[in-house]
N, C-alpha and C positions, 0 to 999 in steps of 0.2 A: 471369582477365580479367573484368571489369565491364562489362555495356552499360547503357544507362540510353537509356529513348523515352520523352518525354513527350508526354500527351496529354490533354484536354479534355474531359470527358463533358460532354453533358445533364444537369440534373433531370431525376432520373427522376419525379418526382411530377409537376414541370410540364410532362414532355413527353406525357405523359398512359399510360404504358406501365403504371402497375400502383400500388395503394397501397399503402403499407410499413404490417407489423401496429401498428396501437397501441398505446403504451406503456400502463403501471399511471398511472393519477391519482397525484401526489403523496400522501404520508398525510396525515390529515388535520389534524396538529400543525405540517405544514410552511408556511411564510409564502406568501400567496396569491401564484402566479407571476404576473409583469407580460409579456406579450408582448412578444420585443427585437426590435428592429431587424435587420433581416438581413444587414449584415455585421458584426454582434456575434455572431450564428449561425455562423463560423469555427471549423473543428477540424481539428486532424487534425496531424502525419501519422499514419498507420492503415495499417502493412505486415503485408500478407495472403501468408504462403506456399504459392506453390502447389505446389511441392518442395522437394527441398535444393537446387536451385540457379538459382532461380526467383521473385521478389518484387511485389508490384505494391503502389507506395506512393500512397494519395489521402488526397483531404480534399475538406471545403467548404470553398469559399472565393470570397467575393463573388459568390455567385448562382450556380457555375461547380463542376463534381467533376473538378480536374486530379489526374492520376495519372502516375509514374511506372514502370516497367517496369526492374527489376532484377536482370542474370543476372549470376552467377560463385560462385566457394567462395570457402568463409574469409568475411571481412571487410567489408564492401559498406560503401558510402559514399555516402552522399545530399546535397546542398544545398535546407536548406527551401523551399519555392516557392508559398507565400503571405505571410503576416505574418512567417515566420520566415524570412525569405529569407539572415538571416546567421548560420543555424544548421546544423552538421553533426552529419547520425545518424550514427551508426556501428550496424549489425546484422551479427551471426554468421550464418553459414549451418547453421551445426554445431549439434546440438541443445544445450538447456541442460543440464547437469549441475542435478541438487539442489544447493542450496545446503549449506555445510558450517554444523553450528548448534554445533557445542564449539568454543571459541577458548582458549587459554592465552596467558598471557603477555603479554596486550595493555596498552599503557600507560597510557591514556586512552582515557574513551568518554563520547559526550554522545547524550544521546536525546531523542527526543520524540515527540507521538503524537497521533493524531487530526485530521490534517491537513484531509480534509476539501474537496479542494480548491481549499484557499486559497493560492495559489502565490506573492503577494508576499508575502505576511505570512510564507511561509516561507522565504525567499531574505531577507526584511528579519532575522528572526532568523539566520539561519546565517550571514551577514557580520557583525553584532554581532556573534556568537560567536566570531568569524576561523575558520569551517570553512571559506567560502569568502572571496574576494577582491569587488572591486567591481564586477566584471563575472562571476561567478558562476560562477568556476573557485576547485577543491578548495586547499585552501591550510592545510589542518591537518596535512600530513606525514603520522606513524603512527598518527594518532588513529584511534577507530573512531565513524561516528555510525549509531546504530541510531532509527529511524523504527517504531514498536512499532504498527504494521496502520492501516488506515481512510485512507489517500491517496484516496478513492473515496467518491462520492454530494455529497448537499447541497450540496457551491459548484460554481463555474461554470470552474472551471478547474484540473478534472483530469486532464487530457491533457497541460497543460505539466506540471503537478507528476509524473507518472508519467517523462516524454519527463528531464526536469530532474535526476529521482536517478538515471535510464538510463544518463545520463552520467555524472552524479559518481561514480557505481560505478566507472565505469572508471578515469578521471582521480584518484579514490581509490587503486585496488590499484598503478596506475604511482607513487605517490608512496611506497609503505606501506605505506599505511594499508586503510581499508575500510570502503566502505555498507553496512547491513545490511538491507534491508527483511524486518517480519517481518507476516506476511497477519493483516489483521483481519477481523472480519464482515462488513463493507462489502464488500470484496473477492469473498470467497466468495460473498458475495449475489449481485450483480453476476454473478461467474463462474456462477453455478449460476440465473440467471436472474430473480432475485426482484429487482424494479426500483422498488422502492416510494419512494424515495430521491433518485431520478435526478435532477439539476436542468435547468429549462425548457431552456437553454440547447442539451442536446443531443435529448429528446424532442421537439422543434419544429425541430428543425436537421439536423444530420448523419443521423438514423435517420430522418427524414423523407421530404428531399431526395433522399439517396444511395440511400435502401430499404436501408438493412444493418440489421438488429437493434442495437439499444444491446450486447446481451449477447455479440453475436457480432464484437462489437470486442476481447473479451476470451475471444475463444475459443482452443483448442489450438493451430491454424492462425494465430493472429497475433501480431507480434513483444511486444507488451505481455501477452496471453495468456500467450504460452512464458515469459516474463517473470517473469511472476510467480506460475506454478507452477512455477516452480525454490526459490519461496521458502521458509522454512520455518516452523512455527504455533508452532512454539517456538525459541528462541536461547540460548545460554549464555556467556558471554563471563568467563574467570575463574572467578569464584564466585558470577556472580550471572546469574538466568533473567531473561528477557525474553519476556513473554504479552501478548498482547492483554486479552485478558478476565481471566483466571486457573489456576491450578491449584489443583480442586478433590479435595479428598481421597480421591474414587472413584480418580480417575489412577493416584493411589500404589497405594492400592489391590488395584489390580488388573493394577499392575507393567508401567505404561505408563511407558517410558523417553523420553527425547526422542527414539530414535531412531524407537522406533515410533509415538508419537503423529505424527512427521513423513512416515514412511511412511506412515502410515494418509490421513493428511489430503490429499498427495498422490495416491494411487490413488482418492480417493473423490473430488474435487473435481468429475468430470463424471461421476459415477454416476446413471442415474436415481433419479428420489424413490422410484419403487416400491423400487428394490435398496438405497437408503439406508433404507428408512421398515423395511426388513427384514433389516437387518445390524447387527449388536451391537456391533462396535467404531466404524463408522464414525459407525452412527446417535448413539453418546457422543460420539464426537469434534466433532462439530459440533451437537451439544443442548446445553440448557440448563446444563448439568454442564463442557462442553466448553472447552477454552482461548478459544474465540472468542469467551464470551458470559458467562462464569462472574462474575457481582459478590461471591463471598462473603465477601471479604477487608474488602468494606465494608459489607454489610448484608444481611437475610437475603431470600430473593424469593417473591414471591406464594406461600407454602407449598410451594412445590417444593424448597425445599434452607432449610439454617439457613448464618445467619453460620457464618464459620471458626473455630473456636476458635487458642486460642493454640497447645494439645498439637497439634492437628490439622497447624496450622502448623510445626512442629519435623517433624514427622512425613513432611513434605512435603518441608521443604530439604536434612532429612537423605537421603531417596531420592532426590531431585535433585542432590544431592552441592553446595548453595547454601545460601550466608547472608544472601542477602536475593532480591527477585522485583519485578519491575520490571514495573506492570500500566498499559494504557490505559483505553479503552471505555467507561467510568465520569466522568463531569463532576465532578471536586472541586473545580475554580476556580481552585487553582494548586497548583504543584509539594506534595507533600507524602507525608512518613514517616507510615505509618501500623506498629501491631504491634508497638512499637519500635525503629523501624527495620529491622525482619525485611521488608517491603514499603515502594513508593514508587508511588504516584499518580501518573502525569503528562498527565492528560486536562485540561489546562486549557480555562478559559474565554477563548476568543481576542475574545468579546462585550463581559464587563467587564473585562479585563485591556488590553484593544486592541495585543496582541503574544504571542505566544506564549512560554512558558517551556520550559526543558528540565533533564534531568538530567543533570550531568557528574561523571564518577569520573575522578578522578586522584590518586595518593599516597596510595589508601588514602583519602579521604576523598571520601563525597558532597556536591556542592553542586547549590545551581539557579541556573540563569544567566537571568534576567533578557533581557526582548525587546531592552533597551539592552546587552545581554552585562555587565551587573554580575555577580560570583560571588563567592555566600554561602554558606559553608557549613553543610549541615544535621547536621553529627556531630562 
């Protein structure tokens, strides 16, 4: 049984009750923010568990913090009730499982990465694509699309693009197929509280208004939190990895498998700094060295690490049991084979490109699909 009460809060900032803490200043490479309008300041929904069977779903919206109230197990079901008022959530009451990160046998897969909060520019690519339809339901049958970290920070709309693949995940595994989100550094930032990033939108709005921290939107306790620490910092689909940043030849190493680079990176996500700044697996898993942040596939970093060599790289796909490695995080401009083909770049520039690219494998052969879904192949 489902009850659902809705109700109407105050601003808490204008009703004079308390000031929500300060976010971080933008860094200072970010474009100077413009103060919006305040029903462009609109977020949310934002479902906070207060047990397992127990929800209370808000947002901003036009001046106003409505919030629903929802009990029952299993499956709960919401009707959006501001801008999205012709959208249905679907939330589990059941905790998330890890995500599963080995796939065989999949037929096709198109990816892409560094989203960034740009939520049409990612719905305009993924109907090009035919991943979805015109109304933005999944429409690729058993394809898989893998989204390689950073949905999170610098644009203004990533709440829908989080809420947007929440769904297609589902609306994927009923048809087939399957989403795959895999956590980039943006995320973990976020998660772990480092907000350098954050765009005006929700620093001046929702964490304002509401008094909830930005970080604690993305805490244990709420559905986009639980969310997306089910995800995993590595993926394998077939023969080939999917990293955010990289895998660095310490990994291998020192016989870091996917399974436990993903264990690791989950137990450690809400560790404090002291017990990260003082633990050897976790403190690599999320350093400089670490899948979230690793460039060395493309050049080598401030003295901290060298380029990868090529043996390095053999060395790497043979312990990952992969013939190629699908990285984001890194701006190349557009889709591209680097290593000879043993890695793929897909950190495009959605700036100069004005559409995103992605990677698609099918039949054995890689292509990139074009923001207009042309598909070229690169092998």
């Amino acid at each position: 049984m489902r009850r659902l009460r809705l109700s109407i809060l105050p601003l808490v900032l204008g009703a004079g009750l308390f000031l929500a803490p300060r976010a971080p200043e933008p860094a200072a490479t970010s474009p100077a923010a413009v103060p919006a309008a305040l029903d462009s300041l609109n977020d949310g929904p934002h479902v906070f568990w207060q047990d397992s069977t127990h929800a209370i779903a808000f947002y901003l919206c036009n001046g106003l913090a409505p919030q629903v109230t929802l009990e029952g197990r299993g499956t709960l079901a919401f009707a959006g009730f501001c801008e999205d008022s012709t959208v249905t959530y679907r939330v589990s009451a059941r905790p998330y499982r890890p995500a599963r990160h080995t796939w065989t046998g999949v037929p096709r897969f198109l990816a892409v990465s560094d989203i960034h909060g740009e939520y049409d520019a990612l719905v305009a690519f993924l109907e090009h694509a035919g991943v979805i339809d015109t109304v933005g339901r999944w429409s690729w049958g058993d394809g898989h699309l893998v989204v390689v970290g950073d949905l999170v920070d610098r644009g203004e709309r990533v709440t829908e693009c989080l809420w947007f693949l929440h769904r297609l995940e589902q609306e994927a595994q009923r048809a087939g197929g399957r989403v795959h989100v895999v956590l980039g550094n943006h995320e973990v930032m976020v998660m772990r509280d480092d907000l350098r990033y954050v765009h005006e939108r929700y620093t001046s709005g929702i964490t304002r208004y509401v008094g909830v921290r930005y970080q604690d939107l993305f805490g244990p306790d709420m559905e986009l939190g639980r969310w997306l620490r089910s995800k995993p910092l590595v993926l394998k689909l077939n023969d080939v990895v999917f990293v955010h940043g990289g895998l660095a030849p310490e990994l291998a190493a020192r016989g870091l498998d996917l399974a436990k680079l993903n264990a690791i990176g989950r137990a450690s996500i809400d560790m404090s700094s002291v017990a990260l700044t003082f633990s050897d697996l976790p403190k690599l898993v999320f350093g400089s060295t670490g899948p979230l942040w690793y460039r060395g596939y493309l050049y080598p970093m401030d003295g901290r690490y060298a380029a990868t060599t090529s043996a390095e790289l053999d060395t790497l796909l043979t312990f990952y049991g992969a013939k190629a490695v699908v990285i984001g995080h890194t701006d190349i401009g557009q889709v591209t084979p680097l290593h000879e083909g043993r890695v793929y770049a897909i950190d495009v520039s959605l700036e100069d490109l004005g559409a995103y690219q992605g990677l698609l494998w099918e039949n054995g052969i890689f292509s990139v699909v074009s923001g207009l879904g042309t598909v070229m192949p690169l092998n």
